[in-house]
N, C-alpha and C positions, 0 to 999 in steps of 0.2 A: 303270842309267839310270832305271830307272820308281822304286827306289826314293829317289835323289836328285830325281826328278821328286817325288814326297810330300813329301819333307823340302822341298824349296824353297818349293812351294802353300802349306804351312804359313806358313812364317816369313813370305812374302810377303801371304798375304790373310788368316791368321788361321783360327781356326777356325773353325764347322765347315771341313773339306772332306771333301765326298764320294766314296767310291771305289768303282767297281762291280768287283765281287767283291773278292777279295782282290788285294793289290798284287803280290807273290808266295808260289807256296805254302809258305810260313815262318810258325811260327806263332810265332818269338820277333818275327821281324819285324813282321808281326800286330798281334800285341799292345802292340806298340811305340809305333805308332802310334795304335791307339787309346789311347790315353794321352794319346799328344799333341794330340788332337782332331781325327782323322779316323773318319772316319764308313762302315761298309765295306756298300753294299746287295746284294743279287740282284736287286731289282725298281727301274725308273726312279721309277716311281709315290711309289717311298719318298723319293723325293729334293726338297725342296722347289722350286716355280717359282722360275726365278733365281737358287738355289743353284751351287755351284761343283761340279761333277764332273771327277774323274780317272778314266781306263779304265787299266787295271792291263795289264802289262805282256804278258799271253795274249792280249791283240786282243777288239774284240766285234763284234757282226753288223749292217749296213748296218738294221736296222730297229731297234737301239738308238739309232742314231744321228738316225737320225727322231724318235723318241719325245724326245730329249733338244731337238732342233729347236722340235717340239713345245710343250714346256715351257718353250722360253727360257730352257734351261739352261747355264751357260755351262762349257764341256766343255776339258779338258789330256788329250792323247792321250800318255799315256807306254805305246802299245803297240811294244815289241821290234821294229826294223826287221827282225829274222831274219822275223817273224812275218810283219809286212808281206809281207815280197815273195812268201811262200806265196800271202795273200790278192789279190794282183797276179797271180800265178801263174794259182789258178783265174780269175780273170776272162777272163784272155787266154786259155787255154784253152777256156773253157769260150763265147768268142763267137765263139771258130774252128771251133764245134762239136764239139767230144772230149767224151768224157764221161771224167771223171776218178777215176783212184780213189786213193783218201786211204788209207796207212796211218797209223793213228793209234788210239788209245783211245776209245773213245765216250764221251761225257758231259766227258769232260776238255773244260777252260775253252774251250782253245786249237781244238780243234777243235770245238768248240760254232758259235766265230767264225768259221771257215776253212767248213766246211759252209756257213752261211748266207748267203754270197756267191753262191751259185750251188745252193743243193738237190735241183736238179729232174737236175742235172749229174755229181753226185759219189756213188761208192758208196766206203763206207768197209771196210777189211779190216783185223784185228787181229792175223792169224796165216796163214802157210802154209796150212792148213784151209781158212782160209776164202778164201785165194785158187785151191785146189783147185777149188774148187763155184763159182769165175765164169762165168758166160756170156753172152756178146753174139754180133752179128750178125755172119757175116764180115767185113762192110765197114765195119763202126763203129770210128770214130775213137776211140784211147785215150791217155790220157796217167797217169802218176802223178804223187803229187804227195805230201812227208811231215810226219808234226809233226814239230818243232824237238828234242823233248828224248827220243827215243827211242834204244836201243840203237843204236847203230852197226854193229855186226856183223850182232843181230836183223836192222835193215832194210838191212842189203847184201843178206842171203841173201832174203829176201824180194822185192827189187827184180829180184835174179837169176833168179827161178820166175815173174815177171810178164816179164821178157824172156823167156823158155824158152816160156810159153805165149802170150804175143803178141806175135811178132818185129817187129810195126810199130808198139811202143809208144814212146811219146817219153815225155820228163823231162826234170829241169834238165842244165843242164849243170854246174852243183855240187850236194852233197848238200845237203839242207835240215836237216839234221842244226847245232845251234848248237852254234857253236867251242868255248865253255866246256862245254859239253856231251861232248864231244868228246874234247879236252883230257884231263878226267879220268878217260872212260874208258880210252885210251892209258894215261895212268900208272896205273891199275889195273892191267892185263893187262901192262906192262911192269913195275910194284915189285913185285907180290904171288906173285912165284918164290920167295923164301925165308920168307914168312912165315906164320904159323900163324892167322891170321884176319885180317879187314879191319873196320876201325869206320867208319863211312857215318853223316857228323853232317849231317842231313836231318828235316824234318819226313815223314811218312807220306802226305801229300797230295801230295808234291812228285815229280812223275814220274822224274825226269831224276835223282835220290835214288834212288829204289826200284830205276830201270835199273844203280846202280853197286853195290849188295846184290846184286839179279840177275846181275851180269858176276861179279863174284867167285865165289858158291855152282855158278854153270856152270863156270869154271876149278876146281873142289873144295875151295876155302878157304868155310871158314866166315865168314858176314859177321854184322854188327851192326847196323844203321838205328837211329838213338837222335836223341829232338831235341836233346837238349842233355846237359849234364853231368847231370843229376839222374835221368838212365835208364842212366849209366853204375854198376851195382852192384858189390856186392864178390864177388857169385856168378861176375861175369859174365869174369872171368879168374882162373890161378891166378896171377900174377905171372911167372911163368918164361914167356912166349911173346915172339916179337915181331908187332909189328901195324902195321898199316899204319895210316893214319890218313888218311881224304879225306872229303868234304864235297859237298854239292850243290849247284849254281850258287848257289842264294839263302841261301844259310847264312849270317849275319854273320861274321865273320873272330872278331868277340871270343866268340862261343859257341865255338868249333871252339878259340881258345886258351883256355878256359876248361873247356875237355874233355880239351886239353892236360895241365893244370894239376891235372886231375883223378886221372889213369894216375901224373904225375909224386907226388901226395903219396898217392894209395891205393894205387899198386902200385911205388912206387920206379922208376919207369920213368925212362929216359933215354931224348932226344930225339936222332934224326939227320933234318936236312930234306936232300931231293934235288929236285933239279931236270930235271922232263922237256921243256917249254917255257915259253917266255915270252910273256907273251898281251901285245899293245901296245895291238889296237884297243880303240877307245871309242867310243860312240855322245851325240852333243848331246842338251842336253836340248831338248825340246818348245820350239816355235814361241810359244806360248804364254807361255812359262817366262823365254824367253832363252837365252843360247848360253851359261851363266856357272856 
């Protein structure tokens, strides 16, 4: 959605438009669009008064929003409804009084944004460890709450050791784990019984990437992370394997067939696709945008 949210802003108002952070972490994607004349900042400051800004699909923080006020900026929210209802989440939470705790990565986009709803509220934990060394008041109200593109298993077992040590914790009543997200890591742990490594067409930046490299190397297959075909080398198989082939939520379809196309003419590869589900939902574009 955020990325067809770029491509519409475009054709509809022309260039610039500007995008705070990246649109998503894809760097063919990226680079795509700046091409096309979008404009990608970290600071509002950068962005001229009355200019057009898009928020990229990792959500931003309630003082961005100000700032762009501010400016008289005029702003296209193509942030992720998954995202959304986390930052819905801590608010409601956090005016019921709980203090919340977020597994999630520090510094990543998504909880950059998720954090700044509520600061004073939320302690973030990255690992078992660190939920080891919690502590609060008897009485103090707790809730969890998680990013969208993290391990699925990772944060089962970790939600688990946060029920074990504080039986009165609450949470959603679904995971906050995003479907596509999700999705692929199933068919990971479900295709990769017979094969001898797994290629992960992903940028490095891209979490929800790096978590389906990580799901593999823990089941003892060898994995790959490569952004595109041009990191796939000739060292990097002998030909005789087979591999599994998946991709990270934002990966365009034609890099990943073009990584395809890669195996098929440097390694004589032949292609079998399987199917583990079928994804139907879709998310509208911005209000902003139109429904088209």
């Amino acid at each position: 959605m955020a990325v067809k949210a770029l491509d519409a802003a475009l054709q509809r108002f022309g260039k610039p438009v500007y995008v705070y952070h990246e649109i998503v972490h894809n760097t063919w994607v990226v680079d795509y669009f700046r091409q096309q004349g979008a404009c990608f900042v970290d600071l509002i400051d950068k962005v001229p008064a009355g200019s057009r800004l898009l928020f990229s699909a990792h959500g931003v923080s309630p003082e961005i929003r100000f700032q762009t006020l501010e400016r008289h900026i005029k702003t296209i929210d193509a942030t992720c409804p998954l995202v959304n209802a986390v930052h819905q989440a801590v608010l409601y939470y956090a005016s019921k009084g709980y203090t919340i705790i977020l597994i999630g990565h520090r510094g990543h986009d998504e909880v950059n944004g998720t954090m700044s709803e509520a600061p004073e509220s939320i302690r973030i934990v990255e690992n078992e460890q660190e939920i080891a060394n919690l502590s609060f008041q008897p009485n103090e109200k707790l809730a969890y709450l998680t990013q969208t593109t993290l391990s699925v298993e990772e944060t089962a077992k970790m939600i688990e050791l946060l029920r074990q040590r504080f039986p009165a914790i609450v949470g959603p009543s679904a995971a906050n784990i995003c479907y596509a997200t999700q999705n692929r890591q199933n068919a990971v742990r479900e295709l990769s019984v017979d094969v001898d490594a797994v290629l992960v067409i992903g940028s490095p930046t891209s979490s929800n990437s790096r978590r389906l490299a990580e799901l593999a190397e823990s089941l003892g297959i060898c994995s790959y992370l490569v952004d595109g075909p041009n990191d796939i080398t000739q060292e990097l198989f002998q030909g005789n394997e087979t591999i599994l082939i998946t991709a990270g939520a934002s990966a365009p379809e034609q890099i990943v067939q073009d990584c395809v196309q890669v195996l098929q003419t440097r390694f004589q590869a032949t292609v079998e696709e399987k199917t583990t589900c079928k994804e139907s939902l879709s998310f509208r574009l911005p209000k902003e945008l139109g429904d088209n």
